[in-house]
N, C-alpha and C positions, 0 to 999 in steps of 0.2 A: 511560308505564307504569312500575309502580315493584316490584321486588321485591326479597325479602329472604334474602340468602346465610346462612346459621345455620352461622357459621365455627368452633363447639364440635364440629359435625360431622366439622368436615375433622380424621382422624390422617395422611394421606400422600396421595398419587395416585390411590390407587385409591378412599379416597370422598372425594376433593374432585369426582371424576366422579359419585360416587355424588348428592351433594348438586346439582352442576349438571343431571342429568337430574330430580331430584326435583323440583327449581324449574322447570324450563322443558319438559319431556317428560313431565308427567304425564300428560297426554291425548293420549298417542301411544301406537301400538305399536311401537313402537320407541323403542332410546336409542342414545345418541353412544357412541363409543368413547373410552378412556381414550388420548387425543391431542389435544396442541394447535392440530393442522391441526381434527380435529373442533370443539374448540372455536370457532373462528374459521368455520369453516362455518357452525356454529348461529348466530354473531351475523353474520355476512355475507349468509346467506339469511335469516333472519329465521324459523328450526322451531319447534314449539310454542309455548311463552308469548310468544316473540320475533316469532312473525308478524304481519307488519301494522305492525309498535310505527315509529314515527318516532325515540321517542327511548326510552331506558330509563335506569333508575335504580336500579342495583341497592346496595342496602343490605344493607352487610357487617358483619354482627353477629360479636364476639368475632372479628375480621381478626387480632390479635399472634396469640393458637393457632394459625391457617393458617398464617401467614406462618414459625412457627415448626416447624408439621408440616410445611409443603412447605421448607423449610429446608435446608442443608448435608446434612446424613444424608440427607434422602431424595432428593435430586437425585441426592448420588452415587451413590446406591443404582440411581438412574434408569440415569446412563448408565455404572455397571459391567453391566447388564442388558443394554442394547443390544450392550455390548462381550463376551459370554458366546461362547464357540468355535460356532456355526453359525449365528447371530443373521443375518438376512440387512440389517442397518443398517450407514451408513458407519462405519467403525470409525475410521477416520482423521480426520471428524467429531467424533465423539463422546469419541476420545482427546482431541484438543484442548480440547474441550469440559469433558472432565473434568479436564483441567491447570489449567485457569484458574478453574474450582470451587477447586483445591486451592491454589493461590496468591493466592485470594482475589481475584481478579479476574474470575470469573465472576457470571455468573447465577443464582439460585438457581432451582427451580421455580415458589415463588408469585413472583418477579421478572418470568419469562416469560409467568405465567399476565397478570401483567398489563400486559405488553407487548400481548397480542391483545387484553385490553380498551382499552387508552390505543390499539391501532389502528383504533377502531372512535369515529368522532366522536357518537355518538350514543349512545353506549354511559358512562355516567357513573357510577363506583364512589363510595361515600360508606360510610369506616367509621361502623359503627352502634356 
């Protein structure tokens, strides 16, 4: 199965979610949550476009935008969010987390994003 990620879409997190439930939850009532466990659920269980699929192909149109909206800013923007006074996330996580963002030794978000795809053997990214 082969589809195609429209990476002009993605400005931050909240619609590079927007874009993955468009591609793959159309014909649900329901969509994923903006989380990378979510994401890895939909390609682990195989939810809407993904069901059934032995292998997928997802074709990433305009990937440097993504890569650049899910980027430094918005990662950290990610986990100073987690890290807000009542947040109920490890904060001692996500402090780490955000040091090594800052010393350039982190991960960024689209980095992550495609950690759960490279964890998914079946799952094969191809910038478009």
């Amino acid at each position: 199965m082969q589809l195609t990620i429209q990476g002009s879409s993605i400005q931050g997190i909240a619609s590079f979610y927007t874009e993955i439930n468009r591609l793959f939850m159309a014909d649900e009532e329901w969509q994923i949550a903006e989380s990378l466990d979510a994401l890895d659920d939909l390609l682990y269980r195989g939810f809407g476009a993904a069901k059934g699929a032995t292998a997928l192909e997802l074709i990433w149109l305009d990937m440097e935008i993504s890569r650049l909206s899910l980027g430094y800013e918005e990662t950290r923007r990610y986990y100073l969010e987690k890290l807000r006074p009542g947040s109920p996330f490890n904060k001692a996580l996500f402090s780490e987390k955000l040091k090594a963002l800052e010393t350039s030794e982190g991960k960024t978000y689209f980095d992550l994003v495609m950690d759960v795809f490279a964890s998914h053997p079946a799952v094969i990214v191809v910038p478009g």
